[in-house]
C-alpha angles and dihedrals in degrees: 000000000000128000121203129193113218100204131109099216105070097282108153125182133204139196104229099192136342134179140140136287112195100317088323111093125216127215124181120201137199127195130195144173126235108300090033106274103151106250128179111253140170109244132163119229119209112197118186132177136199145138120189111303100338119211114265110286094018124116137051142240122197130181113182121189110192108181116175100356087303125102101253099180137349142161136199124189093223095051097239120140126272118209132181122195119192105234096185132317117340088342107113134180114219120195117189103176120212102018108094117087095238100247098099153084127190110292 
């Protein structure tokens, strides 16, 4: 899991938690300014999963684009939907269904 700003003035984002509800896979985000004020920001979101040499058809690839608190781009290898929901200020809700594996709550 990995989180990017696009901003050219020091935003930075971070993904605060993420786990799985049921085989969608939450991700929560949290963007700042400089010095740490929490600032909406576009910022693109990359999920992978793998474990070891997976069976044929098994595992999941997600790209997620969020560009003034809406979703911009996104895709998701099964074809499942991905939604974001802004929760506050540069705090934002991803959910890329189908991906997780299933095992896993939010951390």
């Amino acid at each position: 899991m990995h989180v990017t700003a696009v901003a050219k003035d020091g935003r930075f984002c971070e993904i605060v938690r993420w786990g799985s509800s049921g085989v969608d896979e939450i991700v929560d985000v949290q963007c700042f300014q400089p010095g740490g004020v929490p600032a909406d920001t576009p910022f693109t979101v990359l999920w992978t999963v793998s474990s070891g040499v997976l069976p044929p058809g098994v595992g999941a690839y997600a790209s997620i684009q969020v560009t003034s608190g809406l979703l911009a781009q996104s895709y998701n290898s099964t074809g499942a939907g991905v939604t974001v929901t802004p929760v506050s200020t540069g705090i934002y809700l991803l959910r890329v269904a189908g991906v997780g594996l299933g095992t896993g709550v939010l951390a």
